[in-house]
MARKEVO-539545 format. One line per 10 residues: their letters; for each residue x, y, z of C-alpha. Coordinates in steps of 0.5 Angstrom, whole numbers. Example, Ala and Ser with C-alpha at 12.3 -4.5 7.8 and 13.67 -1.06 7.14 Angstrom:
// MARKEVO-539545
AS> 25,-9,16 ~ 27,-2,14;
This chain:
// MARKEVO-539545
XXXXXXXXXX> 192,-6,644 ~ 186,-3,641 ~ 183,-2,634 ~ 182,6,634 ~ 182,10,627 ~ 188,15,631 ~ 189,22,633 ~ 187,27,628 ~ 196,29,628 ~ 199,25,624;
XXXXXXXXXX> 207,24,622 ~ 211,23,616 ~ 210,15,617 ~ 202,16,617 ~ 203,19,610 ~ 200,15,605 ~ 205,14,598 ~ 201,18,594 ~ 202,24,600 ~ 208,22,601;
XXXXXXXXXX> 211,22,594 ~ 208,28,592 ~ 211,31,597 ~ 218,29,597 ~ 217,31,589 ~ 214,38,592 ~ 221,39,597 ~ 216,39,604 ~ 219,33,605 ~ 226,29,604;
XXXXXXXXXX> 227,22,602 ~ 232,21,608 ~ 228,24,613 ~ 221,19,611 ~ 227,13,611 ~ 229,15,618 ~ 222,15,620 ~ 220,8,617 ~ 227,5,620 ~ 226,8,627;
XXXXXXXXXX> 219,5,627 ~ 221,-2,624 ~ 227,-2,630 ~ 221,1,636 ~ 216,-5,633 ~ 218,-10,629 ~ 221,-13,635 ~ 214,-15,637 ~ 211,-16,630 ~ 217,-20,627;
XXXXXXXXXX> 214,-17,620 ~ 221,-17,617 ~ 226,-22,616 ~ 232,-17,613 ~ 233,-10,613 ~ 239,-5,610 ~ 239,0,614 ~ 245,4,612 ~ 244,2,604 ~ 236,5,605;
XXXXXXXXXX> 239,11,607 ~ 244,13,602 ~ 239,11,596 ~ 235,16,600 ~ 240,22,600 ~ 241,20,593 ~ 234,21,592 ~ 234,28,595 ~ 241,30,591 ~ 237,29,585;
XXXXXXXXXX> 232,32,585 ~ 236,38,589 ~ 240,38,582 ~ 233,38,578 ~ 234,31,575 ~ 227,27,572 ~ 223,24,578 ~ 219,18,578 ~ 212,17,582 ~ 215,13,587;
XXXXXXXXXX> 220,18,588 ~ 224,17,595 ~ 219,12,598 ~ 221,8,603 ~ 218,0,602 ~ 219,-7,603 ~ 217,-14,600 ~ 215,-20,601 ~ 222,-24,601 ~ 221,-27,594;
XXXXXXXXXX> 223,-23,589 ~ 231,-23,588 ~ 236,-17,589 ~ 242,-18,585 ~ 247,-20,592 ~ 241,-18,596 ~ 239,-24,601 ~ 233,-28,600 ~ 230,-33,604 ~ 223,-34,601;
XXXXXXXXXX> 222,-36,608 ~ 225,-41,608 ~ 231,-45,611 ~ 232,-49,605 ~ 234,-41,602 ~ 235,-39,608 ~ 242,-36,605 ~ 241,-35,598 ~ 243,-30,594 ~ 240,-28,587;
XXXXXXXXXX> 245,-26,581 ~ 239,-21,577 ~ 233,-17,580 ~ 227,-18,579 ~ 223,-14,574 ~ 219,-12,579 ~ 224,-9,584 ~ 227,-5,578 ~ 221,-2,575 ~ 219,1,583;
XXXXXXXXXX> 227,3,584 ~ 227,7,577 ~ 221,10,579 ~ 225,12,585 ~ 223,7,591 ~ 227,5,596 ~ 227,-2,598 ~ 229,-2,605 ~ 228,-11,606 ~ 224,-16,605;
XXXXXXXXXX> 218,-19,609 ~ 216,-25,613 ~ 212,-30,610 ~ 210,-36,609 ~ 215,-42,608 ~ 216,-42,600 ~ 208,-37,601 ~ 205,-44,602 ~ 200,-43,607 ~ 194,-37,609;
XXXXXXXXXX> 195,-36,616 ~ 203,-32,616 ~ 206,-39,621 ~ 213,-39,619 ~ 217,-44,623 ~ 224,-42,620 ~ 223,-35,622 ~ 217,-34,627 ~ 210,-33,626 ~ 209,-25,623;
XXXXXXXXXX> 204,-22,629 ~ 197,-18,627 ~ 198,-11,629 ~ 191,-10,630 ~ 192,-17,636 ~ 198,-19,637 ~ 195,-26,638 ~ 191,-27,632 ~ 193,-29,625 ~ 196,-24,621;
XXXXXXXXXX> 193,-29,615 ~ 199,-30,608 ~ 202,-32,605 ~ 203,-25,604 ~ 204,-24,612 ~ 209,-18,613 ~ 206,-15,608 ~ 200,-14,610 ~ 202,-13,618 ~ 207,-8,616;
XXXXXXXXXX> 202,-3,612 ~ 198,-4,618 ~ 204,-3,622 ~ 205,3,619 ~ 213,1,618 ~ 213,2,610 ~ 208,5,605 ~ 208,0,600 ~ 209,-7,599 ~ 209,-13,594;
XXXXXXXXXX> 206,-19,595 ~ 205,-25,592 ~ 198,-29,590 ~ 196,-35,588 ~ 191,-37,592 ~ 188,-30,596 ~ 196,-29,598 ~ 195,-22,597 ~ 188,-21,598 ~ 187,-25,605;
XXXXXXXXXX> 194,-22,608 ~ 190,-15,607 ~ 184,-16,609 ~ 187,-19,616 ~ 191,-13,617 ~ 186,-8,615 ~ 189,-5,608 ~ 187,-5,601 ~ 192,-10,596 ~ 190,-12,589;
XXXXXXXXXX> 191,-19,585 ~ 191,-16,578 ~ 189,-21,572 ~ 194,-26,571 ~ 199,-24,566 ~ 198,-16,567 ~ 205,-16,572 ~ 211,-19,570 ~ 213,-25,575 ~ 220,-26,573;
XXXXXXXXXX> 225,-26,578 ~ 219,-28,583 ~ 219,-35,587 ~ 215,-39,583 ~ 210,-42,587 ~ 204,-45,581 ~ 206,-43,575 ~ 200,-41,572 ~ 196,-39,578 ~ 202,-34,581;
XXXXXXXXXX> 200,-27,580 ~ 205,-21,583 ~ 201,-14,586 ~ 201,-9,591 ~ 199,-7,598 ~ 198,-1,600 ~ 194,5,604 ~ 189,6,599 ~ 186,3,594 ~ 189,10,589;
XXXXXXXXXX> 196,9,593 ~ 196,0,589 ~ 193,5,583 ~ 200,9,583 ~ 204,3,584 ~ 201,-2,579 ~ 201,3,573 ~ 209,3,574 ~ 210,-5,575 ~ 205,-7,569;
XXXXXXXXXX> 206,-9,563 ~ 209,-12,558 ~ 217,-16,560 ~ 221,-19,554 ~ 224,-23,560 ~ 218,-26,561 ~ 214,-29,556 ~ 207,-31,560 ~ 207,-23,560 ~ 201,-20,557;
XXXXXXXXXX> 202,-14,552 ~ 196,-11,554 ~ 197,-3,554 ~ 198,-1,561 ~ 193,6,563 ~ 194,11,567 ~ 190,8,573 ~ 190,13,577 ~ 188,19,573 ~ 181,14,572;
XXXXXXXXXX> 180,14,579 ~ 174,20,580 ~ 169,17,585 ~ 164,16,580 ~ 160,9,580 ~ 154,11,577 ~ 152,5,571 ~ 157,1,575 ~ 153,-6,576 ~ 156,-10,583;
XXXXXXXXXX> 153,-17,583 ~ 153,-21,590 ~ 153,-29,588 ~ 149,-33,590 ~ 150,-40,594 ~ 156,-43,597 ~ 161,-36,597 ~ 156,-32,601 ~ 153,-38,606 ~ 156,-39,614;
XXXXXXXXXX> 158,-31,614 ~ 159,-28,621 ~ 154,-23,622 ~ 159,-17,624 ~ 163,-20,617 ~ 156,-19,614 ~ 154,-12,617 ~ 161,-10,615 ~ 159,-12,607 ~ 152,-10,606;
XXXXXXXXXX> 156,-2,610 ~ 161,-3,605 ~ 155,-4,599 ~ 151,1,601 ~ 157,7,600 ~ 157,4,593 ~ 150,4,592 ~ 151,12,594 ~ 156,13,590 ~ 152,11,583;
XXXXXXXXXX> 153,3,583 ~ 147,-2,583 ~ 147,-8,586 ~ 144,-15,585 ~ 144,-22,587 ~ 149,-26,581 ~ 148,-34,580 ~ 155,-36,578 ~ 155,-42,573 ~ 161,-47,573;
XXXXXXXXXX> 164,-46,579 ~ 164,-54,581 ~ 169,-55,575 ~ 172,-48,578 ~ 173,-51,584 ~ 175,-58,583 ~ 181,-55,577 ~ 183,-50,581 ~ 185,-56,587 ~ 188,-59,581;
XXXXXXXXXX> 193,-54,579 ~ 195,-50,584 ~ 196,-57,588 ~ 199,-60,582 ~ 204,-54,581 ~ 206,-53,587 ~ 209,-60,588 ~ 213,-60,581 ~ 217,-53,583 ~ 219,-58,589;
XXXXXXXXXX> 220,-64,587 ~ 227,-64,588 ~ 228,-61,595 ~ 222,-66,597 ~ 227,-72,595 ~ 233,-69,597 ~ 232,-64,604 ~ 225,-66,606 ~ 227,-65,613 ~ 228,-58,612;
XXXXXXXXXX> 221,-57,611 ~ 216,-55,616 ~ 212,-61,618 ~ 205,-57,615 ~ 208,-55,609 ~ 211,-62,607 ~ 203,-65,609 ~ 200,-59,604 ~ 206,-61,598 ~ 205,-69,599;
XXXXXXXXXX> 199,-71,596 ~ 200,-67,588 ~ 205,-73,587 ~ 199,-77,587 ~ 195,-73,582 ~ 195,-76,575 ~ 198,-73,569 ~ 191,-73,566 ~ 188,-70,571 ~ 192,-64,571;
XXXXXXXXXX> 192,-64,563 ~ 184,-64,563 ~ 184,-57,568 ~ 189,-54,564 ~ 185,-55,557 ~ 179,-53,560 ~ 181,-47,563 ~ 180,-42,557 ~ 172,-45,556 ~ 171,-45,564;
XXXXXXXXXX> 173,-38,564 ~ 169,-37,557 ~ 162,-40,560 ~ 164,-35,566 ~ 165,-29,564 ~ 159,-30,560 ~ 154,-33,565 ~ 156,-27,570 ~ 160,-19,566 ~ 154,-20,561;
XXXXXXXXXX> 149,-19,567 ~ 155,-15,572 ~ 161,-10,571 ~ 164,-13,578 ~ 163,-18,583 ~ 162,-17,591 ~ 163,-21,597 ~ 167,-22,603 ~ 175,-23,603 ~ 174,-27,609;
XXXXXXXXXX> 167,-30,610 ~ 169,-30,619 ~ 173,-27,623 ~ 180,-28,624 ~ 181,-33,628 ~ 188,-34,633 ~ 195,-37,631 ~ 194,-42,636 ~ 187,-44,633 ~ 190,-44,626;
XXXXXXXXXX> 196,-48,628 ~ 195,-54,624 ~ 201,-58,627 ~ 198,-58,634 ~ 190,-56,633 ~ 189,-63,629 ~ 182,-62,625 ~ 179,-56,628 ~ 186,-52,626 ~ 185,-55,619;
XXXXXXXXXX> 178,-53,618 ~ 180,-46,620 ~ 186,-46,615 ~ 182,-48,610 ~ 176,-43,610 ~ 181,-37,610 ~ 181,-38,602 ~ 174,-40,600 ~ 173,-33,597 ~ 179,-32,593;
XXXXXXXXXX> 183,-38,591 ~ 178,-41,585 ~ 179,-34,582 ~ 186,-35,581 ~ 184,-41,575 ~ 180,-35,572 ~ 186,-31,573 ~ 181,-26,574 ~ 184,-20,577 ~ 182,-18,584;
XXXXXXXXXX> 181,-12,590 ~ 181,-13,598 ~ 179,-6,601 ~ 177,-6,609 ~ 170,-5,610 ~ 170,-4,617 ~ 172,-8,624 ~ 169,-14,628 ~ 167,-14,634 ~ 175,-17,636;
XXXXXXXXXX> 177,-10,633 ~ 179,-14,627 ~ 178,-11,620 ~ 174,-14,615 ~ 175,-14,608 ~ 170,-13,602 ~ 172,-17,595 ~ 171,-14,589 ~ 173,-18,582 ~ 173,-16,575;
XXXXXXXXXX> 174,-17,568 ~ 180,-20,565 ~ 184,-13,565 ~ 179,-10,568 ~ 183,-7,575 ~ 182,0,573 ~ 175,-1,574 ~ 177,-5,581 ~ 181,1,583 ~ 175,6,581;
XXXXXXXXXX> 171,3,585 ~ 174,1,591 ~ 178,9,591 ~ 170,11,591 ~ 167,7,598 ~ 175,10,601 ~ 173,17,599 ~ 167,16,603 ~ 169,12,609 ~ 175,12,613;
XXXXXXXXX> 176,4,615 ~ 183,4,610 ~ 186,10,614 ~ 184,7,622 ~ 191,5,625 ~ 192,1,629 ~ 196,3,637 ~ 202,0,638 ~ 206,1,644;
């Protein structure tokens, strides 16, 4: 399977989700007939991609045919109206399945949906299933042992990366326009540099994580995957903002992000750090970063090179944190159903038990100075920060299987999330969009992080370089 940007004809499943929900809302095209083509294209290609755990076929489509009565009789529509997506398998559906890849939730069936889901369905999107993913979203690579590995549609043997896994693939793959992810550490952004498409990780507290697994309390972030960077622009202005049911939820006023997105980068200020994020850089990920720099510099932005300050206690905090979070939400299983667990994912959960209290409580009342120090070592010189997603290439599932690749497999593992995961302790909100592809065909993916509830400029200048490129529109050809 070759990496090709595709033939100049394209179908209804090409369709990115503004294009298809503008014309779904202006009658060229029903809610049923795009459902019946992501359905077509899930039964030709998921039994070779494995990026979906359930789908519900027959219940897609009669929301679908609801979807087209409405509008038929003139009621209100929203944004998303008639748009097929699907989710990563962690967000609970009154009734509906929800596995969180696991075998340990493998029949479990939520009582109340998620925040999340109920604001993309008022706002007309069909949820057709849930997505692969990594076990309890617990690793970077997409490996699921329970339910199989989810299979880069780019090459088959290469890692799809995760924990976002079936999202990433399935915008690739062309099987739904959308998808929520999760990210505590990159598992957004990683999956969409991997795969080839544009996903966010907004600032901590900008979407309600009610009805999400939870994972690390205050690291976990909820944030979209999609086409085009004004694409995750449409869906974010629908899941944000403030949520009575859960009180983390920042009531920040949400803006129209989309309305914002008008090319114009001119007095944006990039900076590129300098130091550890940008050593050991493969060079076709390097000449596909500095391609990516020059169409912003084209655009109106500048760049220069950036020091960050206090990334020592950035690093070593964030370990702390997410390890320590991740063990408390699954203390009880890990005593009571141990071997239910993948034999990685219980080596990655093990060692939080022996962090000592003080030291978590040492991270948690540092982080508000940390993030202090750094914004103003950094957003006093720079708007936004730039580097690669993944500083290498995308290796194989066999060379990032650490069951049976021993140390060279965990190094791999590791460095997929140098990039992204100390950001998730700032909470800093955070883009991967593709930039370009190596020289396996794999797409590359530039980083771009900004100010707290800075997203809007995030968007902004991602929806520039893809105005001027055409990296985020290249398909993959699957059989």
């Amino acid at each position: 399977m070759t990496a090709t940007s595709g033939s100049n004809q394209r179908d209804l499943t090409d369709l990115t989700v503004v294009e298809v929900a503008d014309a779904i809302a202006r009658g060229e095209v029903t809610a049923v007939s795009v459902t019946e083509a992501c359905l077509a294209r899930i039964a030709r290609l998921d039994p070779v991609l494995n990026a979906t755990i359930w789908i519900e076929a027959q219940a897609s489509l009669e929301a679908a045919a609801e979807a087209d009565r409405r509008r038929a009789q003139g009621a209100p529509i929203g944004p998303l109206h008639g748009v097929p997506m699907a989710h990563k398998d962690m967000y609970y559906q009154a009734g509906r399945r929800c596995t969180c890849g696991s075998a340990i939730r493998g029949e479990f069936r939520p009582d109340y949906t998620a925040t999340v889901i109920e604001r993309l369905e008022a706002a007309g999107a069909i949820t057709l299933g849930g997505l692969n993913m990594a076990e309890f979203a617990q690793n970077p690579t997409g490996h699921n042992n329970h339910y199989g590995d989810c299979r880069n549609p780019w090459r088959l043997d290469y890692i799809t990366a995760g924990s976002s896994s079936g999202s990433g693939a399935a915008i690739a793959a062309r099987l739904v326009y959308a998808s929520l992810g999760s990210d505590t550490g990159g598992s957004v952004r990683v999956p969409a540099s991997a795969c080839g498409v544009t996903g966010l990780k907004p600032t901590q507290t900008r979407v309600s994580r009610h009805g999400a697994m939870p994972l690390s309390f205050s690291c976990d972030n909820v944030g979209p995957l999609a086409r085009s960077a004004r694409d995750c622009a449409r869906v974010m202005r629908v899941i944000a903002g403030a949520d009575p049911r859960d009180p983390t939820c920042s009531h920040e006023a949400v803006p129209d992000y989309e309305a914002a997105l008008d090319g114009d980068l001119r007095g944006f200020r990039i900076g590129v750090p300098e130091g550890a994020l940008m050593t050991d850089v493969d060079p076709a990920v390097q000449q596909a970063f500095d391609a990516a720099l020059a169409v912003l510099r084209e655009r109106g932005a500048t760049v220069q090179r950036v020091t960050l300050p206090v990334m020592d206690e950035v690093q070593a905090y964030s370990a702390v944190v997410s390890r320590s979070e991740g063990t408390t939400a699954h203390r009880r299983w890990m005593r009571e159903r141990q071997g239910d667990y993948a034999p990685h994912l219980s080596a990655r959960i093990y060692p939080g038990f022996a962090i000592p209290a003080a030291f978590y409580i040492e991270a948690m009342n540092r982080r508000g100075a940390v993030l202090r120090a750094f914004s103003a070592g950094v957003f006093a010189k720079v708007d936004l920060l730039a580097m690669p997603t993944i500083a290498r290439q995308i290796p194989t599932r066999d060379e990032t299987n650490i069951e049976t690749g021993g140390v060279a497999a965990l190094q791999r593992y590791g460095g997929l999330t140098r990039n992204t995961r100390w950001l998730s302790y700032l909470g800093l909100p955070a883009i991967s969009a593709p930039c370009g592809f190596d020289e396996n065909g794999l797409p590359v993916g530039l980083q771009l992080v900004g100010r707290p509830f800075g997203e809007g400029r995030l968007l902004r200048a991602a929806d520039a370089m893809q105005r001027d490129t055409d990296w985020h529109l290249a398909a993959p050809v699957l059989g």
